[in-house]
N, C-alpha and C positions, 0 to 999 in steps of 0.2 A: 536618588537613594544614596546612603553614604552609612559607614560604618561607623558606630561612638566608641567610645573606650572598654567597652565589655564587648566590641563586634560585632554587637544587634547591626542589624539593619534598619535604618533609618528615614522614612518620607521628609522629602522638604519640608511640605505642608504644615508636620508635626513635629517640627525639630525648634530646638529654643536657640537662640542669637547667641547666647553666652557661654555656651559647651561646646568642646571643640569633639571636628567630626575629620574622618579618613575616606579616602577613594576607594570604595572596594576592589578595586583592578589592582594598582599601583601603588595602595597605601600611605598614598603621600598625602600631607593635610589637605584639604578642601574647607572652603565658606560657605556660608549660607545667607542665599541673595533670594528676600523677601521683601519687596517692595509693592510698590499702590498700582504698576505697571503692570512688572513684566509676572510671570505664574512661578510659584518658588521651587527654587533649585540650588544645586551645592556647584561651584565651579573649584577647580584647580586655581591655587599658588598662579603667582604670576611667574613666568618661565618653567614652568612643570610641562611636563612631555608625558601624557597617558596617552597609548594611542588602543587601549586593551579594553575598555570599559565604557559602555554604553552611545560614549560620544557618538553622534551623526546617526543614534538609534530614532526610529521611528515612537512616536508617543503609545502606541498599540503595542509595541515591541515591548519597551520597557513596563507599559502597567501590565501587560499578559503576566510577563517573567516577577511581576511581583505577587500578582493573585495565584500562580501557580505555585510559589514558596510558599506563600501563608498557606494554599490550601493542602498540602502536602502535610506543613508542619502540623496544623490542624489534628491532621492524622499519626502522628508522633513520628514520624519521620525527620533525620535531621537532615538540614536544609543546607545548600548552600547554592548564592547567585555566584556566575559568573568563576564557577573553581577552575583555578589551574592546576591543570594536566599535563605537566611538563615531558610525562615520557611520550605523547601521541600530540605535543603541541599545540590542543586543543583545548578549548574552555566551552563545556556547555553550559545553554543560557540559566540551565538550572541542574546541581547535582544533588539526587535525595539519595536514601537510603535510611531504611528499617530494619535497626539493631545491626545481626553481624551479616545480613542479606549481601544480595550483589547490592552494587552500588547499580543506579542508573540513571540514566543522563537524559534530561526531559529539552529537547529542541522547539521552540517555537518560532514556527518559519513566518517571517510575514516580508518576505521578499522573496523573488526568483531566484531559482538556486539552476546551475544547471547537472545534468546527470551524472556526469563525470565527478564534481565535488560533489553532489548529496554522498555519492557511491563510495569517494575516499574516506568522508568523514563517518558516516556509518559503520566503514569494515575497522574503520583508525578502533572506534569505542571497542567493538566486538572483539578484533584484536588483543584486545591487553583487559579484558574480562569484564567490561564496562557494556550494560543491557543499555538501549538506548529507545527513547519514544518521541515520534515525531507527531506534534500537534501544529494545524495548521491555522493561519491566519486568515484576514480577509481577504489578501490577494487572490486565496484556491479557493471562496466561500460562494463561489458561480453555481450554474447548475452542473453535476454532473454529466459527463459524457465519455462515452468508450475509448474517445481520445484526451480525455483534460490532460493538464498537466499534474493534479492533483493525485492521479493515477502510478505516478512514482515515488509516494508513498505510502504506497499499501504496505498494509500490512497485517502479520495473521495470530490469533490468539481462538484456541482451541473450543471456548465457548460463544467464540463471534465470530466466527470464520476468518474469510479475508476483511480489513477494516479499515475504518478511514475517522478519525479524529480531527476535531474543531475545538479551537480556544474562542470563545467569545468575551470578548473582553467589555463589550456595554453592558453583557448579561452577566460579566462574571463566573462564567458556566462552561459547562463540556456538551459537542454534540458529538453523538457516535452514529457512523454509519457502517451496521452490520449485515455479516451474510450479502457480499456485492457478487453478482452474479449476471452474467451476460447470457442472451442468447443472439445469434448471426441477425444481424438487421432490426433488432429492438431495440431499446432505450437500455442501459443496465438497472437492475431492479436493485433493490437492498432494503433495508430496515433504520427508521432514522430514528432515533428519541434524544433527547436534550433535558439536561438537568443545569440548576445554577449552584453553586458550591454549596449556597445552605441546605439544598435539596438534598445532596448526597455525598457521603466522605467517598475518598480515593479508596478505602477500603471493600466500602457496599460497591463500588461503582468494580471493582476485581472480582468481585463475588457475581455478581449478575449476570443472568442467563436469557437474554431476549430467545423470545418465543417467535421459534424458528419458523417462516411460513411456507405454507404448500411448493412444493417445486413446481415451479413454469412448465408446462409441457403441451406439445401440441397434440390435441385430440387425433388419433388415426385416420380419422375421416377426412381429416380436415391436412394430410401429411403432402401431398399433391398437390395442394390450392398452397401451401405454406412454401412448398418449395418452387413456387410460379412464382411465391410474392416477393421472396428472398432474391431471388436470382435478378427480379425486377427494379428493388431496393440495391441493390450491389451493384446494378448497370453502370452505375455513373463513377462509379471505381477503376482506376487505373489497375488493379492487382483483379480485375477480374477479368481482361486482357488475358494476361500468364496463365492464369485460370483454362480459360479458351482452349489457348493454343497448346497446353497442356495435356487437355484431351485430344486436340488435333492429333498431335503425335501418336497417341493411343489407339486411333482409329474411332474414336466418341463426340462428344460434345457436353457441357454440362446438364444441359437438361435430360440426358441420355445413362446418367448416374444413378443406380442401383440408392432407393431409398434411404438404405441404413446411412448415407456420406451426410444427410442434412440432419445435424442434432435437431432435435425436440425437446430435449431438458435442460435449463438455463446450466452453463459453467462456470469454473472461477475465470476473470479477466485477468489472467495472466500470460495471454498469446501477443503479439504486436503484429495477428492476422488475427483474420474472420476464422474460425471453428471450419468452417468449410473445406477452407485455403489446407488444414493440416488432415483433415476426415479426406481428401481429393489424394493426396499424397500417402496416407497408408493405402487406399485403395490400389492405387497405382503403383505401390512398392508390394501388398500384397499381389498382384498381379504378375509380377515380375519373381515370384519367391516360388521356391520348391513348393509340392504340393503340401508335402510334410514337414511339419517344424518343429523342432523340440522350444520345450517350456521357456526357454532361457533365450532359444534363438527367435521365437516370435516379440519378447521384450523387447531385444537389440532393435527388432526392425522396429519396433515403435517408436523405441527413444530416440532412434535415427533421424525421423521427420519429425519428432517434435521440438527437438532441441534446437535447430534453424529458427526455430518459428516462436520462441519464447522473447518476451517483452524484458529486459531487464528492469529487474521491480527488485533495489538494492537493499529495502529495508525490510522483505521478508526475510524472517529468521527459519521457515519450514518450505524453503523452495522446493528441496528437495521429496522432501514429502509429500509436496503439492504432487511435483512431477508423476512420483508413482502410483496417486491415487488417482491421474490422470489417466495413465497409463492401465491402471486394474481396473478402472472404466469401459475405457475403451475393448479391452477384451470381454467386458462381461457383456457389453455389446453387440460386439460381434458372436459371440455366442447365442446370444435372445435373437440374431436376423441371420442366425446359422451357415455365418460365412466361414466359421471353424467347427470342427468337432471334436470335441475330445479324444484322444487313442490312447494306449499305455505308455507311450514314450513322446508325449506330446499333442499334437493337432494335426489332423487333416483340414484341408484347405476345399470349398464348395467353388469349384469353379462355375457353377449355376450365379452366385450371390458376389462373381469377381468380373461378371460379363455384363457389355454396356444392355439398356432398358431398349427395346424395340422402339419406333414409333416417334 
């Protein structure tokens, strides 16, 4: 791609020999090398030093980040490849923006990134008021699992819960995987659908509301045989060790664990432990707490143990939100397996529902 004299963007393919064209990085002149060989493309001036624009990009890379402009512009958003953003030092692969909106900075990852940069470059955008969306390549286009690497870039939009976005660039198209939810020793579940750019503008595609499906839950009867199968599925786990001896300490054992510790309704996959591992640790810090708690002081103890236990997921913009709806969870919970009881100045504590299972 290469800029003409009005700044369009420009395909090799489609560019004529006899008009001159510019680098969109560097803006220094470029050619256009159309031959019976090699597949057309625009190269740099001889001694020209770009080191800002596409060069040493993958062929995926580059045509994602073009079908993303057009599809964008499509939309009447104005486009731009490869902008500099001088004050965060960053260029994303693609910056749109509709009318006087935020601007926002479209990433298509199709290499390994590790945690550390996704994480700077994420907070750089949000920083200096730039919404940022991370679409991924073929590298993360595996099957899902509770550990991919795909997994750190989640992210959360209020009609699709937690999410995970695909560019497919043979299809031309977007895949969304919505509503991703875990439960301890399952597959994680989610919602897939896939459209191709003719299919749907960026606008229908912001409006749409997947139809959200039944939550996972384990039938009551079935809550004793789930927590044999769990425990059996997690054996082979070095953090079920800690697990153990954790109850050691306590005077217990895991299978010795008061029902309400083994979720039954799938959650969001925002822990970098099993559900268990943090349900084992309110228990055990409930145990260790006054009988009574006020409102504010049973929170504290929750967010105590969960915050150890949170995965860093850099490109949620609703962590926090996440956190406390975790949190109002978990006491409504413990409320329905009446390990607290409501009083006027907070909660009494069921030492019945805080004591290890017989047997």
């Amino acid at each position: 791609m290469a800029e003409d004299a009005r700044q369009q963007l420009i395909m090799a393919d489609s560019a004529k020999r006899q008009v001159n064209y510019w680098c969109p990085g560097c803006h220094a002149p470029v050619r256009l090398k159309h031959g019976t060989v090699m597949v057309a493309h625009f190269a740099h001036q001889a001694n020209e030093a770009c080191d800002t624009f596409s060069e040493g990009e993958t062929a995926e890379h580059l045509l994602g980040k073009q079908q993303l402009a057009a599809w964008f512009a499509a939309a009447g958003y104005t486009v731009q490849i490869e902008a500099r953003l001088p004050e965060i030092h960053q260029r994303p692969d693609v910056l749109v923006r509709l009318g006087e909106g935020q601007p926002l900075a479209l990433e298509f990852q199709c290499s390994r990134i590790a945690l550390e940069q996704l994480t700077q470059r994420t907070q750089g955008y949000r920083d200096h008021g730039y919404r940022v969306l991370w679409l991924l390549g073929s590298p993360y286009q595996h099957r899902l699992r509770t550990n991919s690497n795909a997994l750190k870039f989640l992210q959360y939009y209020a009609t699709w819960g937690c999410f995970l976005c695909y560019w497919l660039t043979r299809e031309n198209g977007i895949k969304l995987l919505s509503n991703l939810m875990t439960i301890d020793g399952e597959p994680l579940s989610y919602q897939h659908e896939q459209w191709s750019a003719k299919q749907i503008s960026v606008l229908t595609l912001l409006a749409h509301r997947p139809v959200k499906l039944a939550e996972i839950q384990v039938p009551d009867h079935f809550r004793q045989y789930q927590q044999r199968l769990l425990l059996g599925r997690l054996s082979h786990q070095a953090g079920i060790v800690s697990l153990q001896t954790a109850c050691y300490q306590q005077g217990g054992t895991l299978a010795q664990l008061p029902s309400w510790v083994f979720i039954t309704v799938a959650k969001i996959p925002i822990l970098k432990t099993t559900y268990l591992n943090w349900y084992l640790a309110i228990f055990l810090a409930l145990r260790g707490a006054s009988r009574r708690l006020g409102q504010q002081e049973l929170r504290l103890v929750i967010l105590k143990t969960l915050q150890p236990r949170l995965a860093i997921r850099p490109c949620l913009r609703s962590a926090r939100h996440l956190k406390q709806t975790l949190v109002d969870t978990v006491i409504s919970e413990l409320i329905t397996a009446a390990v607290i009881v409501p009083q006027a100045a907070g909660w009494q504590l069921q030492a019945s529902q805080l004591a290890w299972r017989k047997g």
